[in-house]
mmCIF file of the C-alpha atoms, coordinates in Angstrom:
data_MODEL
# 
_entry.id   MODEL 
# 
loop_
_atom_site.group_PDB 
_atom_site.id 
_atom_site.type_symbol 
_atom_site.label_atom_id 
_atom_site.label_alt_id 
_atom_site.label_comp_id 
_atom_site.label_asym_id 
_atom_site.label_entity_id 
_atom_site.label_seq_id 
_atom_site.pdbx_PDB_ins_code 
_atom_site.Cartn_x 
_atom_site.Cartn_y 
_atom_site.Cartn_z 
_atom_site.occupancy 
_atom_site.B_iso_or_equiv 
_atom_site.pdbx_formal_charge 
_atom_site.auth_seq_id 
_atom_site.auth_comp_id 
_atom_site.auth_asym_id 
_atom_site.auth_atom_id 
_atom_site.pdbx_PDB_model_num 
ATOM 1   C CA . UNK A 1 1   ? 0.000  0.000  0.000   1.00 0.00 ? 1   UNK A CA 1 
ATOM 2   C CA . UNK A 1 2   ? 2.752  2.197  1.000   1.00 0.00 ? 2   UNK A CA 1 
ATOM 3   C CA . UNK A 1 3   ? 4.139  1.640  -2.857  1.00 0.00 ? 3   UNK A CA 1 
ATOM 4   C CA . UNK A 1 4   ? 0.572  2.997  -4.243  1.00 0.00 ? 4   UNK A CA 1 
ATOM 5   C CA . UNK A 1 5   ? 0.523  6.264  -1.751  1.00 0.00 ? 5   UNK A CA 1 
ATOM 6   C CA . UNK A 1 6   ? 4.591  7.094  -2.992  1.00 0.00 ? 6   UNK A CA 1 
ATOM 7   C CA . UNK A 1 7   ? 3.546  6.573  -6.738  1.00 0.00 ? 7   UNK A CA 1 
ATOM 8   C CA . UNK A 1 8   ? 0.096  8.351  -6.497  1.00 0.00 ? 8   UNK A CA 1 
ATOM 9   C CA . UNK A 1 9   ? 2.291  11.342 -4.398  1.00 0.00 ? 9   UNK A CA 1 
ATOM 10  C CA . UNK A 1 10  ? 4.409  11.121 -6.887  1.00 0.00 ? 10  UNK A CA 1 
ATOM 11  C CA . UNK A 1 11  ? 2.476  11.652 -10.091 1.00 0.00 ? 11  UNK A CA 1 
ATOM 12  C CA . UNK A 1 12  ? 0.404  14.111 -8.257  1.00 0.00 ? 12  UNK A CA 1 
ATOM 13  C CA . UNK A 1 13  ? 3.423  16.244 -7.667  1.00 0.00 ? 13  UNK A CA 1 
ATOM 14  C CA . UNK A 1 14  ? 4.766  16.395 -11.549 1.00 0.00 ? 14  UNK A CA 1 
ATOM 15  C CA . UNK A 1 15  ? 1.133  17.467 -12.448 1.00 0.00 ? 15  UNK A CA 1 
ATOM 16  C CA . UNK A 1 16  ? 1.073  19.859 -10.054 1.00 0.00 ? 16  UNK A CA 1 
ATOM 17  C CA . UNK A 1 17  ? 4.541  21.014 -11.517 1.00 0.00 ? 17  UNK A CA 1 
ATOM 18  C CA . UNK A 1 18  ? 3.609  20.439 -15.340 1.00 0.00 ? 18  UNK A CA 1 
ATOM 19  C CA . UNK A 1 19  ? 0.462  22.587 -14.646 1.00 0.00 ? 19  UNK A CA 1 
ATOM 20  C CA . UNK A 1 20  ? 1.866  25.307 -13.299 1.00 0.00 ? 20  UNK A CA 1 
ATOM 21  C CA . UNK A 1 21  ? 5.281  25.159 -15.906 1.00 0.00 ? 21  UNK A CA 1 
ATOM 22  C CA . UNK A 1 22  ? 2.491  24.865 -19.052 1.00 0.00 ? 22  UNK A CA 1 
ATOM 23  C CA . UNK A 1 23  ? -0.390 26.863 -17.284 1.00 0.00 ? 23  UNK A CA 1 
ATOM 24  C CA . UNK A 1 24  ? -2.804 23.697 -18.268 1.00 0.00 ? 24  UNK A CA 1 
ATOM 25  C CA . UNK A 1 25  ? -3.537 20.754 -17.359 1.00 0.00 ? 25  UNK A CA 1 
ATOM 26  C CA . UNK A 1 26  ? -0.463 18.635 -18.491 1.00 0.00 ? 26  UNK A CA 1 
ATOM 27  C CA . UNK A 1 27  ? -1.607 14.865 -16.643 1.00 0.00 ? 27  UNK A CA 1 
ATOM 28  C CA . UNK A 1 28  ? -5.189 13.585 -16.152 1.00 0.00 ? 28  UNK A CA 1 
ATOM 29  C CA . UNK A 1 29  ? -6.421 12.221 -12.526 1.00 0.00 ? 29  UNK A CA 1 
ATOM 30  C CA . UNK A 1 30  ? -6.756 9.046  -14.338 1.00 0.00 ? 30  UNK A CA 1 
ATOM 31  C CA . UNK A 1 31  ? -2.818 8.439  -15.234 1.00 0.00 ? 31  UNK A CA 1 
ATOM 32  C CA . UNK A 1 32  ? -2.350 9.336  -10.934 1.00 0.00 ? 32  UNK A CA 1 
ATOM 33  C CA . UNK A 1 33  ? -4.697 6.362  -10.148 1.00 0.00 ? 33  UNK A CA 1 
ATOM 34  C CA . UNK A 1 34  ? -3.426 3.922  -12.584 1.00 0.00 ? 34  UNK A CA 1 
ATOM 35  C CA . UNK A 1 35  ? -0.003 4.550  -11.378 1.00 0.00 ? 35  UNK A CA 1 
ATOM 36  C CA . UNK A 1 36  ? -1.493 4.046  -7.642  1.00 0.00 ? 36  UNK A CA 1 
ATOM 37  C CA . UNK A 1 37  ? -2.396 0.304  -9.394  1.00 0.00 ? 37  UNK A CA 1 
ATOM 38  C CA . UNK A 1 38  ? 1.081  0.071  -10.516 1.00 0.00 ? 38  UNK A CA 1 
ATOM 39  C CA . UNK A 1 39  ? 2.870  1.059  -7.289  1.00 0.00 ? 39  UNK A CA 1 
ATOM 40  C CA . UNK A 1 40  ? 1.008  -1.600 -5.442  1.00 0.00 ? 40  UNK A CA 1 
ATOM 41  C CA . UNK A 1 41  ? 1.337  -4.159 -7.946  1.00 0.00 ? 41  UNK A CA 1 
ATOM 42  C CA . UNK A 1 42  ? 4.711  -3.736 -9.235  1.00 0.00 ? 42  UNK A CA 1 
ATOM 43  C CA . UNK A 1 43  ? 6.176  -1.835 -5.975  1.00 0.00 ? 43  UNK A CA 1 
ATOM 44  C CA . UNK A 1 44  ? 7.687  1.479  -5.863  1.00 0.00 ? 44  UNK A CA 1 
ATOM 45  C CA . UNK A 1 45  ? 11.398 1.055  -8.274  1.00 0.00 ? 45  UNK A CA 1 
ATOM 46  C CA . UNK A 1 46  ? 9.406  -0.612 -10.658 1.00 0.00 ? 46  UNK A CA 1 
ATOM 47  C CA . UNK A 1 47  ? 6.700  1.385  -11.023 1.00 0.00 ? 47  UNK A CA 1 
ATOM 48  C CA . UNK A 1 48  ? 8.700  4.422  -11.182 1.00 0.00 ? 48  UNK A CA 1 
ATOM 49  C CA . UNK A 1 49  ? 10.827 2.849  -14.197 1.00 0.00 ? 49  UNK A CA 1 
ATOM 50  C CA . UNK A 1 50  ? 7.170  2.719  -15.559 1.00 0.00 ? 50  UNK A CA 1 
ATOM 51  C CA . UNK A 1 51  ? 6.951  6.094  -15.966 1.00 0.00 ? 51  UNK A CA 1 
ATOM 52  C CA . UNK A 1 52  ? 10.120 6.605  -17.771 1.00 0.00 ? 52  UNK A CA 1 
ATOM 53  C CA . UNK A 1 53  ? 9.579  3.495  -20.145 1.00 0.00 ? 53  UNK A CA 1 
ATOM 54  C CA . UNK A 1 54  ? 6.384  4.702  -20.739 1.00 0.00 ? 54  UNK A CA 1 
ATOM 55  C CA . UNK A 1 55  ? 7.916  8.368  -21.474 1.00 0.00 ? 55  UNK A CA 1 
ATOM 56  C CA . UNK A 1 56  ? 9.935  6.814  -24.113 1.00 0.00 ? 56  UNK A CA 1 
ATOM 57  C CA . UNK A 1 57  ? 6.968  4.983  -25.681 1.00 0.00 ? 57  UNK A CA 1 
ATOM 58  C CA . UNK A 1 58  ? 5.256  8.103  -26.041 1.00 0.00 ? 58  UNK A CA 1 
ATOM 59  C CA . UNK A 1 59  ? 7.916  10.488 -27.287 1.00 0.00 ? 59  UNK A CA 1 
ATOM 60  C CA . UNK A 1 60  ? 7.538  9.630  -31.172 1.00 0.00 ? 60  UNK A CA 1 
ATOM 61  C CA . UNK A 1 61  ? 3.830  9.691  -31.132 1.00 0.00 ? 61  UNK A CA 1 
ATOM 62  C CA . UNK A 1 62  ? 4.065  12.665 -29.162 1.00 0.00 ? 62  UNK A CA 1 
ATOM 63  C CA . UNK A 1 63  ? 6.452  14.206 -31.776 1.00 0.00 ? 63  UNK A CA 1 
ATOM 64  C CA . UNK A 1 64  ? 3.792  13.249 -34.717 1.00 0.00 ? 64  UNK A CA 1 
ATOM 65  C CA . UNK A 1 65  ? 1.240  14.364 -32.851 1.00 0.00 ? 65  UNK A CA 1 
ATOM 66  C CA . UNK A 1 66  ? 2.865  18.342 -31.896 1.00 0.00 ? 66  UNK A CA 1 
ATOM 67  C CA . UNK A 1 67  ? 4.112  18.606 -35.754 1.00 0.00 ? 67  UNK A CA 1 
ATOM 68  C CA . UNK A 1 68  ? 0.909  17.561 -37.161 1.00 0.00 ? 68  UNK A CA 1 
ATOM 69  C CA . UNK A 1 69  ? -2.118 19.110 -35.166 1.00 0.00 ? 69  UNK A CA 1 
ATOM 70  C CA . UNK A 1 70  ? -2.655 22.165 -33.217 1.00 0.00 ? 70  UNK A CA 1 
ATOM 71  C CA . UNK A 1 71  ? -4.621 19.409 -30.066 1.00 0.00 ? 71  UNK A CA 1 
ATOM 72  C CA . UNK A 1 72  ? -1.641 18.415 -28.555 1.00 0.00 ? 72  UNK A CA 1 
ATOM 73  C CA . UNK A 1 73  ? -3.406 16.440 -25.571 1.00 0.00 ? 73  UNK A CA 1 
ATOM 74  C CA . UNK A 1 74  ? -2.040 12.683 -26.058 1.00 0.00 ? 74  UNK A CA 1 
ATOM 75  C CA . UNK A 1 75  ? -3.759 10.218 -23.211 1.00 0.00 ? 75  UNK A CA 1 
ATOM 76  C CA . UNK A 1 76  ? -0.342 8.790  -20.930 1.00 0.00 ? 76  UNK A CA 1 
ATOM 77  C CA . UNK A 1 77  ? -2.262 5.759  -19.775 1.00 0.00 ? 77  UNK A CA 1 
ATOM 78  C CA . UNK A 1 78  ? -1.957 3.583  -22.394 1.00 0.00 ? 78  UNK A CA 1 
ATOM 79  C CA . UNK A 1 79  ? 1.910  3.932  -22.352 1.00 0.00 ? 79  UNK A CA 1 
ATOM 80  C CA . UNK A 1 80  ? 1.847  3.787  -19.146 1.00 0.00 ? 80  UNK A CA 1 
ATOM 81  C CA . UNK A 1 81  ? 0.121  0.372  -19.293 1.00 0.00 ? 81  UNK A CA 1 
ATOM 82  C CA . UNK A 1 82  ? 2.075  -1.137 -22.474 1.00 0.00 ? 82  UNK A CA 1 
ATOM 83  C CA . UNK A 1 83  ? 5.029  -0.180 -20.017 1.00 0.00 ? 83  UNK A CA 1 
ATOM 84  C CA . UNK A 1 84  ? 3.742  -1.915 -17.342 1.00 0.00 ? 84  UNK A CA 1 
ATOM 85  C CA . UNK A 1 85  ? 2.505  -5.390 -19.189 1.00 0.00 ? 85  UNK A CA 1 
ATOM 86  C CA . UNK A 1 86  ? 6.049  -5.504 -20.863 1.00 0.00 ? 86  UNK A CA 1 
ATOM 87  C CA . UNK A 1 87  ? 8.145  -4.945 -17.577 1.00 0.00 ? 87  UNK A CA 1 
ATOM 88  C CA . UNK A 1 88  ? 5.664  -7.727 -16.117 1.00 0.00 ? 88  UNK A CA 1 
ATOM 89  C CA . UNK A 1 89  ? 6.029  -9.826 -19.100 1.00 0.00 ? 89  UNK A CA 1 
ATOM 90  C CA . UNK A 1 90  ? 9.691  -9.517 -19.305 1.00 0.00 ? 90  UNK A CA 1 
ATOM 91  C CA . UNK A 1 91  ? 9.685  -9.977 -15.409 1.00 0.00 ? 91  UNK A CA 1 
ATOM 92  C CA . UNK A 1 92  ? 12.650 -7.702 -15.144 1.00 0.00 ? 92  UNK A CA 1 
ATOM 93  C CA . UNK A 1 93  ? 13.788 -6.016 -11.832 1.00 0.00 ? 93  UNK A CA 1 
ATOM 94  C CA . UNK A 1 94  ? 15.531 -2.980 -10.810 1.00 0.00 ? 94  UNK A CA 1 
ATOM 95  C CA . UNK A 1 95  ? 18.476 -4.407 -10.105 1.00 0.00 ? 95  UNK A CA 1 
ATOM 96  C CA . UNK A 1 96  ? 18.612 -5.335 -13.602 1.00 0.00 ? 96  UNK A CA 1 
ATOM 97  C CA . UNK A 1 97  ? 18.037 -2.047 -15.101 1.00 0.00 ? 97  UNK A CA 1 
ATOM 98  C CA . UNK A 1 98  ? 20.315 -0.489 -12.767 1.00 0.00 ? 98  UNK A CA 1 
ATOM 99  C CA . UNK A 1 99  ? 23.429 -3.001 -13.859 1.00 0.00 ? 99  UNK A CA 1 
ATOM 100 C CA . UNK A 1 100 ? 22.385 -2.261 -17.784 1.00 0.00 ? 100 UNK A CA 1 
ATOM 101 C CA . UNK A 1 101 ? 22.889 1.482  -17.510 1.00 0.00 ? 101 UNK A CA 1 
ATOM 102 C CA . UNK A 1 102 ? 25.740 1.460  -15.617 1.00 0.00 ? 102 UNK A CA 1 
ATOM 103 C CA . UNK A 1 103 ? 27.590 -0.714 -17.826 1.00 0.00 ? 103 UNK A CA 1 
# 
């Protein structure tokens, strides 16, 4: 449980940031629950290397998406999900991840 609180503070906090930095709303309530899910079922290193595989999911689309309309709202959930099935598919750990980038 204590995993879910972190991640939902967590996400909470860079929305409250990224609304303030692009004076909208930059992540939905529904992205801060669904990484809630994630911190409990994953647990807190995981679910925070969630976020940043998810990030780089979403980049290109995000890139399409800015050059070719003026909406650029993108939903985060569904990278953040694809992130999360593949991490618990792969069944990777932090300690891997940690030994690949500092190699």
């Amino acid at each position: 449980i204590v995993s879910g609180i972190l991640l939902f503070l967590v996400m909470y906090l860079i929305k409250i940031i990224g609304d303030k930095l692009f004076k909208r709303e930059s992540l939905g309530g529904g992205d801060i629950k669904l990484m809630f899910l994630f911190g409990l079922v994953l647990g807190f290193p995981m679910a925070v290397a969630t976020i940043f595989f998810g990030t780089f999911l979403a980049f290109p689309i995000a890139i399409y998406v800015l050059l070719s309309r003026k909406d650029n709202m993108i939903p985060f959930g569904p990278f953040l999900s694809i992130a999360a099935i593949i991490i618990l598919i792969s069944k990777i750990n932090f300690i891997d991840i940690i030994n690949f980038i500092s190699r």
